[in-house]
Every structure is written in structure tokens, then in C-alpha cells.
C-alpha positions as CSV (number, residue, x, y, z in Angstrom):
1,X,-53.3,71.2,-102.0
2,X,-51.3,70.7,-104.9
3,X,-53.6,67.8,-106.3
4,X,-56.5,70.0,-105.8
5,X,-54.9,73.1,-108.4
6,X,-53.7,70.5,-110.4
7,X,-57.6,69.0,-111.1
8,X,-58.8,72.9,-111.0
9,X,-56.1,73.3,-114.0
10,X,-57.1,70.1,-115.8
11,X,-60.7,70.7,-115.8
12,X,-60.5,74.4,-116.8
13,X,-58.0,73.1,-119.8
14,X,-60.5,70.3,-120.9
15,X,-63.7,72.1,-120.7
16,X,-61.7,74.7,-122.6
17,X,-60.9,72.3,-125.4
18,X,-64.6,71.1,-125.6
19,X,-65.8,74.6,-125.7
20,X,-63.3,75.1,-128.3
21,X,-64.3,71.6,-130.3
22,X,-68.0,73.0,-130.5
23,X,-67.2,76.2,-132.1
24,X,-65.5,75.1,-134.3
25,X,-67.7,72.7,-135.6
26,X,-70.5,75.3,-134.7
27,X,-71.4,75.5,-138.5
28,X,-71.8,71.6,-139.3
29,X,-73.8,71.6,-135.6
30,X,-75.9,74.3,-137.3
31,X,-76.5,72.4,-140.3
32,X,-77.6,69.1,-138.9
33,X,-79.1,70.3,-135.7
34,X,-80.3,73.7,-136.4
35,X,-79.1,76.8,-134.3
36,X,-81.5,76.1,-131.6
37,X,-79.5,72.7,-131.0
38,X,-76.1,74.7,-131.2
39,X,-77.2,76.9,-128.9
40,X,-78.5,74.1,-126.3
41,X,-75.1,72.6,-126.4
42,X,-73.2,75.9,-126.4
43,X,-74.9,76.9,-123.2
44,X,-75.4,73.5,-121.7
45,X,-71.5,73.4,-122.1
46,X,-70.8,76.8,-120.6
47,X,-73.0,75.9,-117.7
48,X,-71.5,72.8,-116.0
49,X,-68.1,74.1,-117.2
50,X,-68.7,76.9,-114.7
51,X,-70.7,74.4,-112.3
52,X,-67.7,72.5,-111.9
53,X,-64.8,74.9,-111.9
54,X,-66.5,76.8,-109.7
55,X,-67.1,73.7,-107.0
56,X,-63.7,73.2,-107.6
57,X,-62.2,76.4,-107.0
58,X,-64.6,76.7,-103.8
59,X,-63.2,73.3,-102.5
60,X,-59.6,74.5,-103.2
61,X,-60.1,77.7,-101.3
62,X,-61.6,75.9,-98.5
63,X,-58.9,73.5,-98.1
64,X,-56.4,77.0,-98.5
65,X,-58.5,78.3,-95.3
66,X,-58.4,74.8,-93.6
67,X,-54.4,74.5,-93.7
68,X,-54.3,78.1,-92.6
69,X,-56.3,77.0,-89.9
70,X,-53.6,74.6,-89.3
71,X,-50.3,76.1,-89.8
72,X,-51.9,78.8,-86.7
73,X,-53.0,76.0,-84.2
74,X,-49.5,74.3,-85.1
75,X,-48.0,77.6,-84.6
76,X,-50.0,78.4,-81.2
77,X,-49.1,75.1,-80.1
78,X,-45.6,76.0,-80.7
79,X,-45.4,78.6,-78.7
80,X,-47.0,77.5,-75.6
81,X,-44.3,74.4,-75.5
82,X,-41.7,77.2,-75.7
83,X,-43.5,79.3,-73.0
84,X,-43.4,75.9,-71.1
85,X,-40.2,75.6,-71.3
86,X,-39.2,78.8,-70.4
87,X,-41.0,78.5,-67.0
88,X,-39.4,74.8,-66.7
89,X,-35.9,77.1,-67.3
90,X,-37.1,79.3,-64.7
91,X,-37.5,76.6,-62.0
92,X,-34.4,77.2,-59.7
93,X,-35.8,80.8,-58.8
94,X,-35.6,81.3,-55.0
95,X,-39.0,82.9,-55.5
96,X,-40.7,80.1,-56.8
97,X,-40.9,76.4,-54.9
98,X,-38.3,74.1,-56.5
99,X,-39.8,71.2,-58.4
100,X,-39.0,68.1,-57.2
101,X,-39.5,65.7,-60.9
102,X,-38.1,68.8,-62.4
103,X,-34.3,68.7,-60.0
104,X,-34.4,64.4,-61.4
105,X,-34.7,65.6,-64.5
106,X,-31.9,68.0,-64.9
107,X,-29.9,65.7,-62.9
108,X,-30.1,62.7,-65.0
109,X,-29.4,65.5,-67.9
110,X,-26.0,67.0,-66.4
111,X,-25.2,62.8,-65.7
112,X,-25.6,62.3,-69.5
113,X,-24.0,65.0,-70.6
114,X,-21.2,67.4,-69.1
115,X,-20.8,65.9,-65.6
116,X,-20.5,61.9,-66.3
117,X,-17.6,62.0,-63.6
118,X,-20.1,62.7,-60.9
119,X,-22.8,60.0,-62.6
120,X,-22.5,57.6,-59.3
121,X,-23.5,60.5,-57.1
122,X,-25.7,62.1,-59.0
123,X,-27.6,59.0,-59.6
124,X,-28.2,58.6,-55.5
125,X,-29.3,62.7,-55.9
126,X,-32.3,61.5,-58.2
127,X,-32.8,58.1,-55.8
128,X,-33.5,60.4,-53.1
129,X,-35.8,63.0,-54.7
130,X,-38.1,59.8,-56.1
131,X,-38.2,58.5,-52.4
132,X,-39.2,61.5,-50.9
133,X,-41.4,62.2,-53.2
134,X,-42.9,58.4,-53.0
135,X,-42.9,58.8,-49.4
136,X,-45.1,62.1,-49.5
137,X,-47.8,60.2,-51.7
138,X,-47.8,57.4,-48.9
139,X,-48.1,59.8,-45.8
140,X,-51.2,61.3,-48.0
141,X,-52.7,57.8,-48.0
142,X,-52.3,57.3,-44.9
143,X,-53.9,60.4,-43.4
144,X,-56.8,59.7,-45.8
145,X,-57.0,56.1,-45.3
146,X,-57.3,56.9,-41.2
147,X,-59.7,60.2,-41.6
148,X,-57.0,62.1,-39.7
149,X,-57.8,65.9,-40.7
150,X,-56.4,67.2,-37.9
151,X,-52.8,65.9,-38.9
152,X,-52.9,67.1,-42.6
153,X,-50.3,69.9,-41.4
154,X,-47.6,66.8,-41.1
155,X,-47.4,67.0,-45.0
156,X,-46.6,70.7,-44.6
157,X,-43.4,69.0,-42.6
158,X,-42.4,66.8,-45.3
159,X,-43.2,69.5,-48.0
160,X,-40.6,71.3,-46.0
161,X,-38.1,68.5,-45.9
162,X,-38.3,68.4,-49.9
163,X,-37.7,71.7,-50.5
164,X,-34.5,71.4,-48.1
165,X,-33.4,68.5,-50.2
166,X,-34.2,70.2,-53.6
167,X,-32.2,73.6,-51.9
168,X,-29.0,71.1,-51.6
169,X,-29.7,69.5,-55.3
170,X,-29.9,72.9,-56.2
171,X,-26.7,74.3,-55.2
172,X,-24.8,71.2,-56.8
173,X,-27.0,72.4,-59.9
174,X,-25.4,76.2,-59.6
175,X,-22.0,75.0,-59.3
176,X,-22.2,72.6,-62.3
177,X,-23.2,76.0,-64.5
178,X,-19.9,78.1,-63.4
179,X,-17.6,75.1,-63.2
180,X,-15.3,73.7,-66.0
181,X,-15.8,70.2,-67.0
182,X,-12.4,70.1,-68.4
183,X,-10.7,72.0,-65.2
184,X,-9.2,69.0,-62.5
185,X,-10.2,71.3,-59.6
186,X,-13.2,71.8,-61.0
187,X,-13.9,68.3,-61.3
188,X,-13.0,67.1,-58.0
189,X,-15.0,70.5,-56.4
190,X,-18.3,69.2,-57.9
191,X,-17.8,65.9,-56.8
192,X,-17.0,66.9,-53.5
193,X,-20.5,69.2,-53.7
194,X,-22.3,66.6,-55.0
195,X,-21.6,63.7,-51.9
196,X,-22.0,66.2,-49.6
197,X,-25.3,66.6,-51.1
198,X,-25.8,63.1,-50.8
199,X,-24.9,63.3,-47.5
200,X,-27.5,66.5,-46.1
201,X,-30.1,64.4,-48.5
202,X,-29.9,60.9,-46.5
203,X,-30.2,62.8,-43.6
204,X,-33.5,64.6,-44.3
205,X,-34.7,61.7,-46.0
206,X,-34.0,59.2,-43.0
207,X,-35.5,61.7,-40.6
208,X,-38.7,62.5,-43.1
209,X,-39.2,58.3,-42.6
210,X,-38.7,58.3,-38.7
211,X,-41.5,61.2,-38.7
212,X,-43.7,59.0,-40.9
213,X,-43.2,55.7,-39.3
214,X,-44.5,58.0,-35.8
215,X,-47.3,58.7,-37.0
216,X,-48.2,55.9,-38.0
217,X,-47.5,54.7,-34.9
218,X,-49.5,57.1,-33.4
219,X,-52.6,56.3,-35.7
220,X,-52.1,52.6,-34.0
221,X,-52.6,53.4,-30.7
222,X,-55.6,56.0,-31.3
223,X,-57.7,55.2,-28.4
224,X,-55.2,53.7,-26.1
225,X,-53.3,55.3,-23.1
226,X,-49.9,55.6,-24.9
227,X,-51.6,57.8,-27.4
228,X,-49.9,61.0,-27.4
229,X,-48.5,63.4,-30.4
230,X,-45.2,64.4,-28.2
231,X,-42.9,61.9,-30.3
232,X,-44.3,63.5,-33.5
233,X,-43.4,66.8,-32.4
234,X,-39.6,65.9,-31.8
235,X,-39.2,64.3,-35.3
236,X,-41.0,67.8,-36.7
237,X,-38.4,69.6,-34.5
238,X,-35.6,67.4,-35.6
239,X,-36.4,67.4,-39.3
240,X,-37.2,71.7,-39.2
241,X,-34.0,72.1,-38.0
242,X,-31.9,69.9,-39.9
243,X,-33.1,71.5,-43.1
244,X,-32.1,75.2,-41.1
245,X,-28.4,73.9,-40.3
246,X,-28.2,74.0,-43.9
């Protein structure tokens, strides 16, 4: 942009000294050329000097427009990262479903930065999220690999058990925000929180694999005598309410 003015200035300053150069040698011009010539050259002059300034200043208000153009998108991007951020800030709402990436992400966060102490256990926290999380995308494979509509309501039971596991990463999470990093008791509280978390989580999560490895036992005997959903439904009861004991 600043080029741009720059040129604008330079040709304004030079055609300015030409036009200047011609009148004052307007009467020698007259002399040898005759008035008609002067004239020629006078407007001739006049004419591309305005030709070009003109172009020049319609290019340099273009580009003005252009990087207004810019400096809005930039500035509507802007704010839809920071309106993304404040619903990523919102994420532990008991209104809304907790986020499972979202818990790892925080986790690894607090590991980094106030709560180091607790690094071993929080570090088994995130290991568990990803595996449930892993294991939900396999048990969707799985149902779509066999054709088995009628059991799509078993992810509804693992969507369940996540939510039970992000509830207990979640608690660890509310505890870290009132406790004192510097405070012994504190310390020693949120590392107790966080194994216990641990704990509930390995639970879920070992029950969430039983359920899975049934059904896919169950998908293997389709068409045989020993096909029946009853060991499906005692892993759903077991896993529904293991996540209501706590």
C-alpha cells in the first residue's frame, strides 16, 4: 500500500515537472513549432498525465478497499475462534454432554502446568478416555460390518459408559480449580481424587470391553442354538449401574 502512494506521489511530481518544463519553454516551443504544436504537446501532456494518475489513484483505492476487505474477514475469523473457545470453556456444563477429546485435552493441560504432581495419574485419566473412545469406533464397525440394525442401541450403552467416565474426569477437573497447588493437603487430596478416578474409570472401561467382546460373541453364533441376547443384557445391567453407584 505504501509502494502504491509512493508511485501515485512520484508520478504526480514528475508529470508536474514536465508540465512545468513545457511552459516554460512555451515561448521557444512557439517559435520553432508554432502555437498549434505547443498546444499539441500542452494537451497531449495534460492528458496521459491525468490517464495515469488517475489509473493509479483507482488502483490504490482498490487495493485500500481490498485490505479492508481483509482486515474484516481477519476480524470475523477472529471472533468465531473466540466464540469457539468460549463454548470449548463451556464444556463441563451438566447441561451439555461432556466431551470426551475435550476432558484429554484439559487433562494433559493441568499435567503440564499446575498439577505436575498428579502427571502419573492423570496420564492413565487421558489413556482411558482414548480407549473408550477407540473402543466406541470399533463396536460401530462392528455393528456395520455384520448389518446388525437392531443392536445399534448397544452404542447408546457405551455412550453412557463415557459419559460416566468423563463425570469422574470431571470432578477431578472441579477440584483442581478450587484447590491450591502450593497447599500439602491440597496436593495429596487431588491425588487421592485423581486414583480414585482411575480406579471408577478401569472399571467402566473393563466392563464397556466385556459388553463388547459379548456381542461379538453373539454376532458369532447368529444362526446357531446358543444364540441368545441374555448375556448382553447382564453386561448392559452391570455397566448402567456401575456408572449409577457413582
Amino acid at each position: 500500500m505504501k509502494k502504491k502512494l509512493m508511485t501515485l506521489l512520484i508520478l504526480i511530481l514528475a508529470f508536474g515537472a514536465a508540465f512545468g518544463i513545457v511552459l516554460a519553454a512555451k515561448d521557444s516551443i512557439v517559435i520553432y513549432l508554432g502555437i498549434r504544436m505547443f498546444r499539441v504537446i500542452e494537451f497531449g501532456l495534460c492528458g496521459i498525465g491525468i490517464a495515469v494518475i488517475g489509473g493509479s489513484a483507482i488502483s490504490s483505492a482498490v487495493t485500500v478497499s481490498k485490505l479492508q476487505d481483509q482486515i474484516e474477514t481477519e476480524k470475523q475469523e477472529q471472533l468465531a475462534l473466540e466464540e469457539q473457545h468460549k463454548k470449548q470453556t463451556a464444556r463441563l456444563s451438566m447441561q451439555n454432554k461432556l466431551d470426551n477429546a475435550t476432558l484429554r485435552r484439559i487433562l494433559n493441560q493441568k499435567a503440564q502446568d499446575s498439577w505436575s504432581i498428579c502427571a502419573g495419574s492423570i496420564e492413565q485419566c487421558t489413556g482411558q478416555l482414548a480407549s473408550m473412545d477407540s473402543l466406541q469406533e470399533r463396536l460401530s464397525k462392528l455393528l456395520e460390518q455384520n448389518g446388525a440394525d437392531t443392536l445399534y442401541d448397544t452404542e447408546d450403552v457405551l455412550d453412557q459408559a463415557e459419559q460416566g467416565m468423563c463425570a469422574n474426569v470431571r470432578k477431578v477437573l472441579n477440584y483442581m480449580e478450587v484447590a491450591d497447588n502450593n497447599k500439602q493437603e491440597d496436593m495429596e487430596m487431588i491425588r487421592e481424587k485423581a486414583d480414585l478416578c482411575v480406579t471408577q474409570n478401569k472399571e467402566i472401561l473393563d466392563q464397556s470391553q466385556e459388553f463388547v467382546f459379548a456381542l461379538t460373541e453373539y454376532l458369532n453364533r447368529q444362526g446357531d442354538s446358543g444364540a441368545d441376547l441374555s448375556m448382553l443384557e447382564i453386561y448392559k445391567k452391570t455397566i448402567l449401574e456401575s456408572i449409577g453407584q457413582q
